[in-house]
N, C-alpha and C positions, 0 to 999 in steps of 0.2 A: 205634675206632668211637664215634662220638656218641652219647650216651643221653641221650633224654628220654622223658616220659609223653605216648600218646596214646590218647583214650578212641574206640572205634569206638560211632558212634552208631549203630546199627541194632536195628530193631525184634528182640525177641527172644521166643522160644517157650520160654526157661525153660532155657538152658546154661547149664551149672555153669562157672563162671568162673577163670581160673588167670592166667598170663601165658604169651605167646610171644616169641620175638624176629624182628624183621622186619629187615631191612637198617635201620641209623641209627638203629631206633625199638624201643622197647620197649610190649607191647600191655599194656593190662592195666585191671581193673573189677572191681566188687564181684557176689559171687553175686548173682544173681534171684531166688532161692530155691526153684522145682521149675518145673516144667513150668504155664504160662498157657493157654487154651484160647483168647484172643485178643492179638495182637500188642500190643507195650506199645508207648507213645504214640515220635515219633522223638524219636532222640536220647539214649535210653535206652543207658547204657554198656552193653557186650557185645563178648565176647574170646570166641576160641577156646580154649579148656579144656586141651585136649590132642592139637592140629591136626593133623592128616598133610598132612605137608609130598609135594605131588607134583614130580614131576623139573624141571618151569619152575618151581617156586619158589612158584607157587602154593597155598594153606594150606584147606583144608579142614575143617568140622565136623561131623559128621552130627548130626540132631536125630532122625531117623528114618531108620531103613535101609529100603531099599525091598528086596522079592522077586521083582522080576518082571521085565518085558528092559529090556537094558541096550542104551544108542546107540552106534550106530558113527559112524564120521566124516560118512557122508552120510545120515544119519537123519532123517528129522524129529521133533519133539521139541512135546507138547502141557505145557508150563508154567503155574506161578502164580509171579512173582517181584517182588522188589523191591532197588531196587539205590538205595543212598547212596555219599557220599563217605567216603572212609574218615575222612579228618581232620577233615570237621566236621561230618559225620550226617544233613548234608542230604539227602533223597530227589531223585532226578533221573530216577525211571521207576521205574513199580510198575503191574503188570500186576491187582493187585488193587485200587487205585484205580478204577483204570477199569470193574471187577468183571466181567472175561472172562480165562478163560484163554488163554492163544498158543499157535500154534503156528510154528517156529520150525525153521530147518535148521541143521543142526549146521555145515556149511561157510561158511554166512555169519552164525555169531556172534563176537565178539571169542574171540580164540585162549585167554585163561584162563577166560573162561566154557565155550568147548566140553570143553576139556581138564578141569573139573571137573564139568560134566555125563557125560560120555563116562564116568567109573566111579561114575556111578548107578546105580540098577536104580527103573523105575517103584515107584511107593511109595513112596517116598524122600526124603528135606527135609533141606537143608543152608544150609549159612552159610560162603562162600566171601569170602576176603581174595585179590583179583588184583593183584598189582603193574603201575603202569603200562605198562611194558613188555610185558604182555600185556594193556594192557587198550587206550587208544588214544593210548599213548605223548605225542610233543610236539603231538599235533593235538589239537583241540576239538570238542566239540560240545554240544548243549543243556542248560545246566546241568551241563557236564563241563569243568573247566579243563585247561591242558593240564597233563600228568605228573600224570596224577591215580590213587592208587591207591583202586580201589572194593571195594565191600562188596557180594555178594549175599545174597539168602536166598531160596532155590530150590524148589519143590517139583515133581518131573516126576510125569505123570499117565499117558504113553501115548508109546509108542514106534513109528512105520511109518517102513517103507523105501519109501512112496510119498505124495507129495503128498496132505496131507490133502482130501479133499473140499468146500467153502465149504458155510455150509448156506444151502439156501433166502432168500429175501427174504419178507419176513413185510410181506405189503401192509397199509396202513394206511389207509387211505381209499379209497373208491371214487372212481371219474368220473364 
């Protein structure tokens, strides 16, 4: 197996820092040193500490456990996330840029983001490492090269088993 150092650039909420081993690559960065009450700027190194690893291979961190329901496959899923590249911390979608949360059906998100949403529980804030292969393998897309493995950092807020509601349009002018 090849070893080299690769620093995960993503914004981080204050993990204690360790090393993992990924296929090829070895993770690894210095503590943060506790808990931030706001995201550090991109690019800022951050590893999974002490990941669970789920059965695709996919690596997990919790920053917060949540208590409350957990998604099943065809869920909908109200989120705040942001997702880089793993190898170079680039941001490519962040649902807190934009400053609204999503909401989001567990059937149509890439297979290692649902598969590490799915053992959440509302409340909950993690930091997910998906290898390409569940993430969108040899294809591309905006700001996603292909075989890219990415970085989330998750938080779910609310879990239905039915199409969330849109709300209102909030008129802005009269005629």
């Amino acid at each position: 197996m090849k070893r080299r150092t690769l620093l995960l650039g993503v914004p981080a909420f204050g993990v204690a820092l360790a090393s993992c081993k990924i296929p090829d690559r070895q993770v690894t960065a210095a503590p943060t040193g506790g808990p931030s009450p706001t995201p550090l700027p991109q690019g800022t190194p951050v590893v999974l500490a002490s990941p669970t690893v789920l059965p695709s291979g996919v690596k997990v961190q919790d920053i917060t456990v949540g208590t409350g329901a957990q998604p099943g496959p065809s869920s909908y899923v109200q989120v705040h996330y942001r997702g880089t590249l793993a190898e170079s911390g680039a941001e490519f979608d962040s649902s807190y840029r934009r400053g609204a949360r999503q909401w989001l059906q567990m059937s149509s998100v890439i297979k290692g983001f649902a598969e590490g949403l799915s053992a959440m529980k509302v409340g909950g804030k993690r930091t997910m490492f998906i290898p390409a292969a569940l993430a969108y393998g040899p294809g591309t897309r905006p700001g996603i090269p292909a075989n890219a493995d990415l970085v989330f950092e998750v938080e779910l807020f609310e879990v239905s088993e039915t199409p969330p509601t849109p709300a209102p349009a909030t008129a802005t002018a009269r005629p």
